[in-house]
C-alpha positions in Angstrom: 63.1 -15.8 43.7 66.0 -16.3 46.3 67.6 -18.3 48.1 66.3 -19.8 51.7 69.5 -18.4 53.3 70.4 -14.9 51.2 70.0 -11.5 52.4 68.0 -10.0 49.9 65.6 -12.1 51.4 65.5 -10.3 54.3 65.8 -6.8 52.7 62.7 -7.9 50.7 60.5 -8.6 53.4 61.8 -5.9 55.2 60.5 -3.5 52.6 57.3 -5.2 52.6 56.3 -5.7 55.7 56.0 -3.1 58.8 58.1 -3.8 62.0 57.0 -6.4 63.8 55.6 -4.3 66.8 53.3 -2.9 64.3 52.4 -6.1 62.6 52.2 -7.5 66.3 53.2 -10.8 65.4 53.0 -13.5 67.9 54.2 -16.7 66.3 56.7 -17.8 63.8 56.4 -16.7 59.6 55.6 -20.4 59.2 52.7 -20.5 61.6 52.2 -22.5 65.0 55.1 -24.4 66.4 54.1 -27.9 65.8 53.0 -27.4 62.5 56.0 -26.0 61.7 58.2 -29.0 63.4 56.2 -31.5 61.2 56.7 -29.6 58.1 60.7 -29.7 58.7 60.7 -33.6 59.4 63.2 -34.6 56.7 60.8 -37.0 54.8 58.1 -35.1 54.5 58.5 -33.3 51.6 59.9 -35.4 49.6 56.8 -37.9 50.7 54.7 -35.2 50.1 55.7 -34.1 46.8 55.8 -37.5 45.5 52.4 -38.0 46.9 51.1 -34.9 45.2 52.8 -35.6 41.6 51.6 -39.4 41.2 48.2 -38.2 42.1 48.3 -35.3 39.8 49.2 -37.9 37.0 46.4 -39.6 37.7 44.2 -36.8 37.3 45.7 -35.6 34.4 45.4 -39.3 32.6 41.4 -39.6 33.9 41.0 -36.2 31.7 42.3 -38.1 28.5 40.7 -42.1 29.1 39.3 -41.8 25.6 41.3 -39.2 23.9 42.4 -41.8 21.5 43.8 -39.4 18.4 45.2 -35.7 17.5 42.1 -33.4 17.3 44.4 -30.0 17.2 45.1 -29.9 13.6 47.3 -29.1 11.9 50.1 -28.3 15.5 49.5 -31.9 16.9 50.6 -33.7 13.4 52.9 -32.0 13.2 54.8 -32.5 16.4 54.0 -36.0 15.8 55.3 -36.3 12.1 58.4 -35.0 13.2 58.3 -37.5 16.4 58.1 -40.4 14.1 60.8 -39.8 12.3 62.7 -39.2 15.4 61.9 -42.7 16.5 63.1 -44.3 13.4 60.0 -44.6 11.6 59.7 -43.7 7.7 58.9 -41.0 6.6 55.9 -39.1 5.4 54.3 -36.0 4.9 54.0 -33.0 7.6 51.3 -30.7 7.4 52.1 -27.2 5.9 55.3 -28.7 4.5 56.8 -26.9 7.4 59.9 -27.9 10.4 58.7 -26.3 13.6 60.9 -26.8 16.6 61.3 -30.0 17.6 61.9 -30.7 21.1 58.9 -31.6 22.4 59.0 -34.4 19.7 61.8 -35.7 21.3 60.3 -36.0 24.4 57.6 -38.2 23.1 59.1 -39.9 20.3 59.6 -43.2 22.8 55.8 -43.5 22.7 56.6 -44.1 18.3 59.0 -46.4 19.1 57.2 -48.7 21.3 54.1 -49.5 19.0 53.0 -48.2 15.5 49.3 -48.5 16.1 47.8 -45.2 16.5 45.5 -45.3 18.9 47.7 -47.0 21.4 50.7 -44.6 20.5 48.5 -41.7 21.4 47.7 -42.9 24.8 51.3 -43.2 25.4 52.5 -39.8 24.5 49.1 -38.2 26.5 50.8 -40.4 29.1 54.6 -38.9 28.6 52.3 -35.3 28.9 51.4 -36.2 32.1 54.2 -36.8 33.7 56.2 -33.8 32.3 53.6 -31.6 33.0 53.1 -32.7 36.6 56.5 -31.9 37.4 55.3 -28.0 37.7 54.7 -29.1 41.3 58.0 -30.1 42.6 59.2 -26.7 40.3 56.4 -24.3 41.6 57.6 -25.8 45.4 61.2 -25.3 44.8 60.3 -21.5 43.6 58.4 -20.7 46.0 60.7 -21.8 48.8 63.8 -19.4 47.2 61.1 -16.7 48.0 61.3 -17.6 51.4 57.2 -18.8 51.4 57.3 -21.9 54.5 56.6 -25.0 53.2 53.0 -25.8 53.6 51.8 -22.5 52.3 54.4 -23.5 49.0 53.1 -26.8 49.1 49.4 -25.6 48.6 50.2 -22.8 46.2 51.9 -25.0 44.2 49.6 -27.8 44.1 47.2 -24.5 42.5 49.4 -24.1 40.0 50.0 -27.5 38.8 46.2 -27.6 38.5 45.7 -24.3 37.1 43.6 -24.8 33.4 46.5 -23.0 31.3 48.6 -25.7 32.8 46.6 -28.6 32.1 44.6 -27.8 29.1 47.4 -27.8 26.5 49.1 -31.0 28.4 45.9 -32.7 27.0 47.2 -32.5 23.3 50.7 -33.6 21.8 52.0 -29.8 22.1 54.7 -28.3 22.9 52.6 -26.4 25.1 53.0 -29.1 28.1 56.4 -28.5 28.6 56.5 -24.8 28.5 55.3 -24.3 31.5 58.3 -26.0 33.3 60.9 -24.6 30.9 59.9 -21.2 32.0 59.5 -22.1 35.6 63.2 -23.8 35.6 64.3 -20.2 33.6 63.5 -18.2 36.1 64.9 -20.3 38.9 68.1 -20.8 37.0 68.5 -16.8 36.1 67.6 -16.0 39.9 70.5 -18.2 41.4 73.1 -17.0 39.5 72.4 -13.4 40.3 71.8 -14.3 44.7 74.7 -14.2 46.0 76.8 -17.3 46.9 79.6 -19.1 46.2 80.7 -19.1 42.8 80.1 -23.2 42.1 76.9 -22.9 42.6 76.1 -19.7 40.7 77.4 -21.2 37.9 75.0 -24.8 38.3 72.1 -22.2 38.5 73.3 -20.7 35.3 73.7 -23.6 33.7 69.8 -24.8 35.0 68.6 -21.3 33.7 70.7 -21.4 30.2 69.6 -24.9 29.3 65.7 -24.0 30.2 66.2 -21.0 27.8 67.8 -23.0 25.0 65.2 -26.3 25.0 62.6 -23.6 25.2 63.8 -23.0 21.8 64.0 -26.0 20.8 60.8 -26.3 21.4 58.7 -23.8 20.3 58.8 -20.4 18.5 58.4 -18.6 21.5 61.6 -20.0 23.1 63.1 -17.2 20.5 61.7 -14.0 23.0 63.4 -16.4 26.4 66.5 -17.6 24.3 67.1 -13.4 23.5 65.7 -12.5 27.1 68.8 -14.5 28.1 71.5 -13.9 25.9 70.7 -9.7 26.9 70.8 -10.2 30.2 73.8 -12.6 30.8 75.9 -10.2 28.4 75.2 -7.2 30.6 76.2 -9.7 33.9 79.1 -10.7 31.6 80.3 -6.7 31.2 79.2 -5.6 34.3 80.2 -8.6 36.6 76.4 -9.3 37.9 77.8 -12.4 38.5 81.0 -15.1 38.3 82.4 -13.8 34.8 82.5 -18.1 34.7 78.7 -18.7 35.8 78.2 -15.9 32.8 80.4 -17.4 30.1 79.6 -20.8 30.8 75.8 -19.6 30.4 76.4 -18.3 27.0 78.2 -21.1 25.7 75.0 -23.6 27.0 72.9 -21.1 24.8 75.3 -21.2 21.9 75.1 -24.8 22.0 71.3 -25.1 22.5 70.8 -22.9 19.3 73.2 -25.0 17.2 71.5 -28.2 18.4 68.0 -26.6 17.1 70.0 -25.6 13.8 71.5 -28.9 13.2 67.7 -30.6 14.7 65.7 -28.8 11.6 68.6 -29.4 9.0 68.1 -33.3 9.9 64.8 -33.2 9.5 64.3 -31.6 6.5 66.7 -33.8 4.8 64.2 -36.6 5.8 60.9 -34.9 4.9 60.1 -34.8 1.2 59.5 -30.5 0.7 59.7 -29.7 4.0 61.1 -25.8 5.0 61.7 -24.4 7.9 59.4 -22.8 10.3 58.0 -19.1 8.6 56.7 -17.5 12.1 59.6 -15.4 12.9 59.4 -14.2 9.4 55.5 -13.3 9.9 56.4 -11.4 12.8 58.5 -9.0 11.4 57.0 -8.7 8.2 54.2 -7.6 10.5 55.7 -5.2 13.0 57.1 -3.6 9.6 53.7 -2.7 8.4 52.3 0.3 9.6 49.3 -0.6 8.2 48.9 -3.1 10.7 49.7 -1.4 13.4 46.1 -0.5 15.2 45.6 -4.8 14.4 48.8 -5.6 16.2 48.4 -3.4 19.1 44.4 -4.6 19.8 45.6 -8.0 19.8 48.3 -7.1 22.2 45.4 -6.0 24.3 43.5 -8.9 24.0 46.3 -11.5 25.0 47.1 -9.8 27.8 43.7 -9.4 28.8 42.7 -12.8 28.3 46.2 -13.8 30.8 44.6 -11.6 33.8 41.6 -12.9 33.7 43.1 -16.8 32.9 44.8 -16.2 36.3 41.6 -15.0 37.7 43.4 -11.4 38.3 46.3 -12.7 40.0 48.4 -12.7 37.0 47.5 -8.4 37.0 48.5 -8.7 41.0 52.0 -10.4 39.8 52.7 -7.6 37.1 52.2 -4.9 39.3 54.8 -6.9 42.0 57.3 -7.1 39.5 57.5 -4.0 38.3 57.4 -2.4 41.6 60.4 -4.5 42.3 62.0 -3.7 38.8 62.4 0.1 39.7 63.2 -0.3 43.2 66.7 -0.2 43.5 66.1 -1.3 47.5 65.4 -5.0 46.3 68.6 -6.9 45.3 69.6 -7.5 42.1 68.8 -11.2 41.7 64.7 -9.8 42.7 65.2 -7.4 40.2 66.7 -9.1 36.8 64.2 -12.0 37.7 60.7 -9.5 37.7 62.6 -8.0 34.6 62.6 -11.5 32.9 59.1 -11.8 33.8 57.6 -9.0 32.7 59.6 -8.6 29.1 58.6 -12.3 28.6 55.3 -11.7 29.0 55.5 -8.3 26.9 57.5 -10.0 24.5 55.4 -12.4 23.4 52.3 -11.0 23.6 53.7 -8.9 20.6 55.0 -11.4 19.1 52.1 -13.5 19.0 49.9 -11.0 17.8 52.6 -10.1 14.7 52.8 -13.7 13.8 49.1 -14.5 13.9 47.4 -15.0 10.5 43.9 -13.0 10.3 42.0 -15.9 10.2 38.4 -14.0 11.4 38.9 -16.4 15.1 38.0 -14.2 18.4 40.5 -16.3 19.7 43.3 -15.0 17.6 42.4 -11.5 19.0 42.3 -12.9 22.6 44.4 -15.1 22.4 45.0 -18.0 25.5 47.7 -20.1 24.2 50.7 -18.6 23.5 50.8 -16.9 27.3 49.8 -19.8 28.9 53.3 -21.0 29.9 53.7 -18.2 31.9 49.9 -18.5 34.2 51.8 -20.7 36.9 54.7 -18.0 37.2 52.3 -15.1 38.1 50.0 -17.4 40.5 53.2 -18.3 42.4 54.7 -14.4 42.4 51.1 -13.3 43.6 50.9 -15.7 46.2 54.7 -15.0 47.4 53.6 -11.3 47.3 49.9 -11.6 49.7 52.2 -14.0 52.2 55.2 -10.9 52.3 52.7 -8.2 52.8 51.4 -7.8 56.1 49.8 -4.0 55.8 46.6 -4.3 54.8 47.0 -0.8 53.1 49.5 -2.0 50.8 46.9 -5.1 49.9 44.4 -3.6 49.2 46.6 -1.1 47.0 48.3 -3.9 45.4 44.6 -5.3 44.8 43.5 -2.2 43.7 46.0 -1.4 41.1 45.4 -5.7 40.1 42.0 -4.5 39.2 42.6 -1.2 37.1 45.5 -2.9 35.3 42.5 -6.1 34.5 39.5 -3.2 33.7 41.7 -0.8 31.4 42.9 -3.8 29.6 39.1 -5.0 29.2 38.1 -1.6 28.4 41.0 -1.1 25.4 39.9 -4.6 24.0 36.4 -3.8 23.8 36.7 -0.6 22.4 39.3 -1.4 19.8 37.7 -4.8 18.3 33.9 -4.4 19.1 33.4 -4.9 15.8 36.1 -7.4 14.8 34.4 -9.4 18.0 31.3 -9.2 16.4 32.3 -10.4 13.1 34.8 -13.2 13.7 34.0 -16.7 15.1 33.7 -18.3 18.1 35.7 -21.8 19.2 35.5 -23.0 22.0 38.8 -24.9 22.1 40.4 -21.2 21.8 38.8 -19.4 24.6 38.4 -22.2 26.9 39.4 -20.2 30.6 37.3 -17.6 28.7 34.2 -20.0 28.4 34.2 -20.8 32.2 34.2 -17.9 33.7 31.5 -16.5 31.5 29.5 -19.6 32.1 29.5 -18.8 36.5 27.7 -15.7 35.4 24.2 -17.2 35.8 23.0 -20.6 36.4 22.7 -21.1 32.6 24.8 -23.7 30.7 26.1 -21.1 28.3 29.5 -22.2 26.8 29.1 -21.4 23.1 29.7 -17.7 23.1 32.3 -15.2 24.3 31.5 -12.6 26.9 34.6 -10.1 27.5 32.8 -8.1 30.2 31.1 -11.3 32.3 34.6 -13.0 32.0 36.4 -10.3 33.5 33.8 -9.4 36.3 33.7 -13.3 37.8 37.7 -13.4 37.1 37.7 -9.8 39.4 35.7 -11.6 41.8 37.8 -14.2 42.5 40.8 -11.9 43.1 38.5 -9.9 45.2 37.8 -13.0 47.4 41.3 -14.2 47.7 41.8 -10.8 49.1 39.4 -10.6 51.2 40.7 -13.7 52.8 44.3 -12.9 52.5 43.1 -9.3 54.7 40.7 -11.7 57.5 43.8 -13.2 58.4 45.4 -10.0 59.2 49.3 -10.4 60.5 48.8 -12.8 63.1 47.9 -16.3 60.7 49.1 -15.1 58.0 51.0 -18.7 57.0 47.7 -19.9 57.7 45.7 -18.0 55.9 48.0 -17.6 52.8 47.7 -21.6 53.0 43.9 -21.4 53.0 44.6 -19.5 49.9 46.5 -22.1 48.4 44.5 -24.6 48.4 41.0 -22.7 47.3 42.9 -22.0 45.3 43.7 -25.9 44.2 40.2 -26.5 44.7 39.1 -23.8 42.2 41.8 -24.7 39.6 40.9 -28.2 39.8 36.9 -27.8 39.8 37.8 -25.3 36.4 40.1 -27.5 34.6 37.0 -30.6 35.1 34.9 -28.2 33.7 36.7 -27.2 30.5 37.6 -30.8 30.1 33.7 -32.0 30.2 32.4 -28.8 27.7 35.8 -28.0 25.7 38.0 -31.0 25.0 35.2 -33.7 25.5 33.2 -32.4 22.8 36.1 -30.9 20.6 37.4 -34.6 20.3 33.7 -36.4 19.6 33.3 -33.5 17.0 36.6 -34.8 15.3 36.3 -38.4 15.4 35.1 -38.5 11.9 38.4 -37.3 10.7 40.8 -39.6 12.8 40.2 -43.1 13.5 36.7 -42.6 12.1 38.1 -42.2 9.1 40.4 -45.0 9.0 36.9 -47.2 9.7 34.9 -45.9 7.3 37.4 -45.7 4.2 39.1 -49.2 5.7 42.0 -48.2 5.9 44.8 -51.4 6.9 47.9 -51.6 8.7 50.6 -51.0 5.9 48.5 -49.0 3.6 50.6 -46.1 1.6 47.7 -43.3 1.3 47.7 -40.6 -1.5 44.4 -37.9 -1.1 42.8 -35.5 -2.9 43.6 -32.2 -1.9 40.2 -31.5 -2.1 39.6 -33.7 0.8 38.6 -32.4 4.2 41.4 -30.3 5.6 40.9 -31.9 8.7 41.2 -35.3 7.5 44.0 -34.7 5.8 45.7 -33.5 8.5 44.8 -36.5 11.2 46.3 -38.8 8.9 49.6 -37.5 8.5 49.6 -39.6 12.0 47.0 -42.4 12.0 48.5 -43.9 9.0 51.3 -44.7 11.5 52.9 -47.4 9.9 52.5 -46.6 6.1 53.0 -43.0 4.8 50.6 -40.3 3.2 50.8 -38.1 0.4 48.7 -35.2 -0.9 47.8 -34.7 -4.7 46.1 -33.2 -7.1 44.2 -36.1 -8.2 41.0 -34.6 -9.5 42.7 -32.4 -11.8 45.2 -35.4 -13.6 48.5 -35.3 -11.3 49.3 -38.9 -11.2 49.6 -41.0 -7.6 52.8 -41.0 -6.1 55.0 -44.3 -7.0 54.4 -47.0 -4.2 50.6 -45.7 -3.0 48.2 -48.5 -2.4 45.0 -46.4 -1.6 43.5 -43.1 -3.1 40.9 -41.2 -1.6 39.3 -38.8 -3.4 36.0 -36.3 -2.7 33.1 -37.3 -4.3 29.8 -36.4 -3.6 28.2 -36.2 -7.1 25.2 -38.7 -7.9 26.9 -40.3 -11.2 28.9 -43.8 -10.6 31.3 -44.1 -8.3 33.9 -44.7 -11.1 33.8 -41.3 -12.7 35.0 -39.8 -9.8 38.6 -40.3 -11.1 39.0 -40.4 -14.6 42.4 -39.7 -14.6 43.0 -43.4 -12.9 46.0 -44.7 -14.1 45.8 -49.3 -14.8 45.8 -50.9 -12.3 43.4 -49.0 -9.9 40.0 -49.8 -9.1 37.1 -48.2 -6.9 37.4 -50.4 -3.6 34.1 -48.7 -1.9 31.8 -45.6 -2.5 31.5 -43.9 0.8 29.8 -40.6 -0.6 27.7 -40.1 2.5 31.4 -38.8 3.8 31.9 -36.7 0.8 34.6 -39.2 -0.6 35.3 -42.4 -2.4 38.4 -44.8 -1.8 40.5 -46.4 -4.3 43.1 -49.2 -4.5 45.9 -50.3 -6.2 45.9 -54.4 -7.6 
């Protein structure tokens, strides 16, 4: 990514494209004449991007009319737990006992402050997602314009990625995973300016941008700990080496110093509120894994599988980026600012892919051994760094090279994955919500409505076809249109992402959420649950249950006991619930009742009974 105006622009596209007597250009890079003019008119891009990100908000909240509850258990209760307590509200219990990062909690902790019913508060914060995540499109534009891509071939390509399904799948839960996307987007822009050239002031504002991205990406998620180290690396290398302003460099490591501390003092404050809690045990999973050499073959098939399931989540554009990148990583011909900025790119995507499958428990999932998530934040980066790369190139030798190498990179990793864990495939269990890009390219196979099984070899061949037809149009429009035609690009692109992410919404999250109604507001129904109510449960209960009403009981607290087996209910709990299913009275379900409770209504048909205090 550089700037409009920097050299290494120009020493990029020189390497990449032939003289222009061989290309036998005709008109302008940013295609005909009064196109061009209207594109530059001052108001126009800001009109347009506006335009662009209030519809996209719109989209994204038609996706979630009646999401009204956390069906991603236990990661949604738990950013929520923590956002409560944020806002000011009491405390109660977090699922797992355990203090993840906390910044995306911060973000939608106004939604907590605003109202404590549930239902209502959950709209809110699906509608704080929606605007954070939407503003990937006025990031993905800015991005693409440091690459030197005009602005209505930017415009397009980043309208893709701000509909791409990584992008807005996660943004339809309250996970850190809908700010990610931006963080990382923001990184890379921030790490790129300080290392163009320029004058010194504004090196240092980009290092500030890029430091600050790098440090709330810590703060909010574990895998801000592969970008937060990323950056530290590579800003004390500049610092030694003068990449850049010795300032822009130090100033840069103190914004990271400071973003750590903030996280440290975040988790500490936290903990002091939340009765048991501990910090987060991730990092300590990871290495505990990497350790074992017994785990070794587990860790590198997973490895496999992420970073198969990212090629063909980016429909084989993501492979495309890769191969860009590290072309440009060991060329020294491209300028530095190119070069640290693929470097960023691909250890990120490296980095976490191994860290991910370290940390990940062996819970018997296919999705933990291809796994979507925890790459996700990086789909919109590769979409925009293959699109830069097909508008740059004008051979069509070196396109259908770069498309070539796009598909052996996507093959061998489907081939690796399919060899290591045929059998751990076989074995382990299918959700949908885990493998949803998965699920819709395997279901455009054949005309059959087949979304309830995974398919590694039909996944990758439609995800291969649409790189091959992106191609194909990329190479139809030669040298002469090529703004146009990379344009035309961009926006099948759009159309695709958008038509894919209705698709996963209708057969993924539509039917994940109906399937865990029961355990949300459901619940609250059938167990009548009031306003106020201080729950204890059995922790026999559903898991699931459990979980949901860490946050539904929004204005009360729970607590989890061992109420079967004689531990008394916590001082200051009004209601017990407790799993029954037996066909004896309702009242022997809890012998261990201490005065002053009495069976308030038998719902056994749930698998439970509900008790109450006075």
């Amino acid at each position: 990514m550089a700037p409009n105006v920097d050299e290494s622009c120009y020493m990029m596209e020189a390497h990449l494209m032939p003289p222009a007597a061989e290309r036998g250009v005709v008109e302008p890079p940013d295609g005909p004449r009064t196109v061009r003019r209207w594109w530059n008119a001052r108001w126009v891009v800001p009109a347009a991007l506006t335009a662009g990100y209030v519809l996209n908000v719109l989209f994204r909240l038609s996706l979630v009319t009646r999401q009204d509850f956390p069906t991603v258990n236990p990661d949604e209760e738990m950013y929520l737990v923590m956002a409560r307590i944020l806002a000011g509200l009491p405390t109660t219990e977090i699922p797992g006992n355990q203090i993840i990062p906390s910044g995306y909690s911060l973000l939608v902790s106004p939604a907590l402050r605003i109202t404590q019913d549930p239902v209502y508060a959950y709209h809110l914060v699906m509608g704080i997602n929606a605007l954070i995540s939407c503003l990937v499109l006025p990031a993905a534009y800015w991005a693409l314009r440091r690459l030197r891509v005009p602005r209505p071939v930017a415009y397009a390509a980043a309208t893709a990625a701000v509909l791409l399904p990584p992008v807005v799948f996660y943004a339809q839960y309250a996970m850190a995973d809908t700010v990610l996307p931006l963080l990382v987007l923001l990184w890379l822009i921030g790490m790129h300016g300080l290392f163009s050239e320029g004058d010194r002031a504004r090196r240092i504002r980009f290092g500030l941008l890029g430091a600050f991205a790098a440090g709330y990406s810590l703060l909010t998620h574990d895998r801000g700990g592969v970008i937060m180290a990323l950056t530290g690396v590579v800003l004390l290398v500049a610092l030694v080496r003068a990449w850049a302003p010795r300032a822009a460099a130090a100033a840069a490591l103190a914004v990271l110093a400071v973003m750590f501390c903030v996280k440290q003092v975040m988790t500490a404050w936290l903990m002091a509120r939340i009765d048991g809690a501990r910090p987060s045990a991730v990092a300590n999973a990871v290495f505990q894994s990497l350790e074992d050499t017994a785990l070794l073959r587990r860790t590198v098939m997973r490895i496999t599988g992420h970073l198969w399931y990212f090629m063909t989540s980016t429909w084989g554009l993501g492979a495309l980026a890769l191969v860009v990148c590290v072309y440009v990583v060991l060329r020294r011909r491209f300028a530095l600012a190119d070069r640290v900025t693929a470097f960023l790119a691909v250890a990120l995507l490296f980095g976490i892919a191994l860290a991910g499958a370290a940390g990940l428990p062996a819970d018997g999932r296919i999705d933990t051994i291809a796994y979507a998530r925890y790459l996700s934040p990086l789909a919109a980066v590769y979409v925009l760094v293959a699109v830069a790369a097909l508008y740059h190139l004008r051979s069509r030798r070196k396109i259908l090279a770069l498309g070539a190498a796009a598909c052996g990179v996507t093959l061998a990793l489907a081939a690796v994955l399919v060899h290591m864990a045929a059998g751990e495939l076989r074995r382990s269990v299918f959700v949908s919500w885990g493998l949803p890009d998965a699920s819709f390219l395997s279901s455009l196979w054949t005309a059959k409505d087949n979304w309830a099984s995974f398919h590694a070899g039909r996944t990758t061949a439609v995800a291969l076809a649409v790189l091959a037809a992106v191609l194909l149009l990329r190479l139809v429009g030669g040298g002469r249109r090529v703004a146009l035609t990379c344009g035309a690009i961009g926006l099948a692109l759009a159309v695709f992402a958008g038509f894919a992410t209705v698709s996963i919404t209708e057969h993924v999250t539509k039917p994940w959420i109906s399937w865990r109604s029961g355990d949300a507001t459901g619940f609250l129904q059938a167990a009548g649950i009031r306003r106020g109510d201080r729950l204890v449960m059995d922790a026999g209960l559903r898991w699931e249950t459990r979980m949901a009403m860490s946050f539904e009981v929004l204005d009360g607290r729970v607590w989890t006991r061992e109420l079967v087996k004689g531990q008394a209910a916590p001082e200051g709990a009004t209601v017990a619930v407790l799993p029954f299913a037996g066909k004896g009275p309702a009242q022997d379900s809890w012998p261990a009742a201490a005065p002053g409770w009495h069976l308030d209504r038998d719902v056994r048909a749930n698998g439970y009974v509900v008790w109450r205090s006075g």
